[in-house]
C-alpha positions in Angstrom: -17.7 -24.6 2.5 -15.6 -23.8 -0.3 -15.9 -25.2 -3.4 -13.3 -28.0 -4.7 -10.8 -25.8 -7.1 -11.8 -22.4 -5.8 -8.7 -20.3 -5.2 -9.5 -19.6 -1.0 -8.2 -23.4 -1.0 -5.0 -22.1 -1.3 -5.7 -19.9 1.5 -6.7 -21.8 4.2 -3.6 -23.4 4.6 -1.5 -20.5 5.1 -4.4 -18.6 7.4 -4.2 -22.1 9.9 -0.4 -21.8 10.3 -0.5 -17.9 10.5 -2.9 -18.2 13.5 -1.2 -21.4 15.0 2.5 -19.5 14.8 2.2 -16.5 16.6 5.8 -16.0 16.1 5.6 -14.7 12.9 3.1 -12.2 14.2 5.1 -11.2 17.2 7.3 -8.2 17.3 6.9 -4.2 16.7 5.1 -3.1 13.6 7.6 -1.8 10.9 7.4 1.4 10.1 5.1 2.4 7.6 7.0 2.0 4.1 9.1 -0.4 5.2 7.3 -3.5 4.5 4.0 -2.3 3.3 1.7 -5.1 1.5 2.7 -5.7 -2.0 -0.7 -7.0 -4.2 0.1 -8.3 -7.7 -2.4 -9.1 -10.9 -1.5 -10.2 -14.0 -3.0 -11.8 -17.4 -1.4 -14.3 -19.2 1.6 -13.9 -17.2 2.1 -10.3 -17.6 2.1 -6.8 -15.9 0.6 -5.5 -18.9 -0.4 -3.7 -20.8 -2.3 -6.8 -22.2 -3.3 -6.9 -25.8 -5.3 -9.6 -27.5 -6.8 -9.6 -30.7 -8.9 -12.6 -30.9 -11.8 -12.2 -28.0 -12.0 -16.0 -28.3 -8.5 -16.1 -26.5 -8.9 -17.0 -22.9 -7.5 -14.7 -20.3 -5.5 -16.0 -17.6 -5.6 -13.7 -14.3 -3.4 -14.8 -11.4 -3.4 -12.8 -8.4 -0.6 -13.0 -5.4 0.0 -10.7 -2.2 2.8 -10.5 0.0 1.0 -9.0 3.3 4.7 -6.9 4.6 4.0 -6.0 8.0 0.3 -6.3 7.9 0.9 -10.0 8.2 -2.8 -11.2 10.0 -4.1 -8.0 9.9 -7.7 -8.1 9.5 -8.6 -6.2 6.0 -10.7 -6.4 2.7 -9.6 -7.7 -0.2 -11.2 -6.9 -3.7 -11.1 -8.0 -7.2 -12.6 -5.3 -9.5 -12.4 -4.8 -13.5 -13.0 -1.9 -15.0 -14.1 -1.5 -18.7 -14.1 2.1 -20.5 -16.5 3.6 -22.6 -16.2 6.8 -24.3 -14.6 8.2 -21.1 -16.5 6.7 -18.5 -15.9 3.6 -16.2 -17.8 1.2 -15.6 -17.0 -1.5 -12.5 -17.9 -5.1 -12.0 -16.6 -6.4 -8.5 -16.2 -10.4 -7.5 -17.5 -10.7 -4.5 -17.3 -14.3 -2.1 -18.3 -17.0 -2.8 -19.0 -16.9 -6.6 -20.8 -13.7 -7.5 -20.3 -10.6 -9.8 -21.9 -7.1 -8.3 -21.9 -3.9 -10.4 -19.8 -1.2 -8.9 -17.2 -1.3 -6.4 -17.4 -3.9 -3.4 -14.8 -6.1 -1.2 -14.6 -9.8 -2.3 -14.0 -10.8 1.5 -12.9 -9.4 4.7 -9.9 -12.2 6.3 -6.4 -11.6 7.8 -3.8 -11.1 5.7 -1.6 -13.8 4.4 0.9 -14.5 2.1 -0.9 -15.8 -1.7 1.3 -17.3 -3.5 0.8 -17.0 -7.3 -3.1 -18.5 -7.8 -5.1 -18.6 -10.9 -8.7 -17.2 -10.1 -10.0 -17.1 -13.5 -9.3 -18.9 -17.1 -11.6 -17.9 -19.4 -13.5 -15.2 -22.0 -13.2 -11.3 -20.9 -15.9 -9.3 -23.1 -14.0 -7.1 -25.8 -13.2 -3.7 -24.9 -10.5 -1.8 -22.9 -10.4 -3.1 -19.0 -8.5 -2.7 -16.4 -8.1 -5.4 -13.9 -7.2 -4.1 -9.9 -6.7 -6.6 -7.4 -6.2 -5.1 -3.7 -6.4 -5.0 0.0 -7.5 -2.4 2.2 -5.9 -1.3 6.1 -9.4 -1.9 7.6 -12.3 -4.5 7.7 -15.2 -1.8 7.2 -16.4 -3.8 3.5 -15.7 -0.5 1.7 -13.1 -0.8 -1.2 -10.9 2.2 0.0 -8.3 1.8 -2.7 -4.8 1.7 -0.1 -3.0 -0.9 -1.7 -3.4 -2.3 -4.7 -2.1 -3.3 -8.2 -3.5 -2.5 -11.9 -3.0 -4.5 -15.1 -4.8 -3.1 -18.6 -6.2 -5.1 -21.1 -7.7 -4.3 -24.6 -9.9 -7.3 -25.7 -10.3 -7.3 -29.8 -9.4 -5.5 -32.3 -7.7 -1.6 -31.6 -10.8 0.8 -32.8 -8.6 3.9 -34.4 
């Protein structure tokens, strides 16, 4: 079941009259490029780059995906941030229904749908320089492959010079 106020709420919805309308997954495929899927993060409303000083500020990521011709196409979706140190990356993945993983891992394999804009987190991001992918894949394997996907940075506290 998933829980009251979890962002797949606004999913299910759209999945049920996806499945139930196959009209609006009828016809040819579009050519690659023509329609591909469009995945879109922000924080606080923005694109980026994100600064905020005070690391008591909450962050607001919303996340939204216009599935283009892959409409009910069967693919994995992921939620990663990234945080640099000196150089290196470091991943922390959400993964369904409620769990964090360290490295790189799919949040949930489903068909793709249109997500409207939806607020999946409103809270405290650790200080330090992050960025924040949200994406979808063109396979259900449960490997993040990286095919489409969208990138907003954020530097939590103070710039170090």
């Amino acid at each position: 079941m998933i829980p009251p106020g979890h962002f797949l709420r606004s999913l299910v919805f759209p999945l049920l009259v996806s499945l139930a309308s196959p009209t609006l997954l009828a016809g040819p495929a579009a050519p690659e490029g023509l329609l591909t899927p469009t995945p879109d993060i922000k924080v606080n409303g923005s694109d980026g780059p994100v600064n905020i000083l005070n690391p008591l500020t909450p962050v607001s990521i919303t996340i939204s995906l216009n599935p283009g011709s892959r409409l009910g196409q069967k693919s994995d979706l992921f939620g990663i941030g990234e945080m640099v140190i000196d150089g290196t990356s470091f991943y922390i993945s959400a993964v369904y229904p409620d769990r964090l993983e360290v490295g790189q891992a799919t949040y949930l394999t489903l068909p793709l749908i249109p997500i409207p804009e939806t607020e999946v987190y409103n809270g405290l991001l650790p200080p330090g320089h992050w960025f924040l992918h949200f994406g979808i894949d063109d396979n259900a394997d449960g490997i993040v492959d990286w095919r489409w996907f969208d990138t907003v940075e954020v530097i939590i506290g103070p710039i170090q010079q």
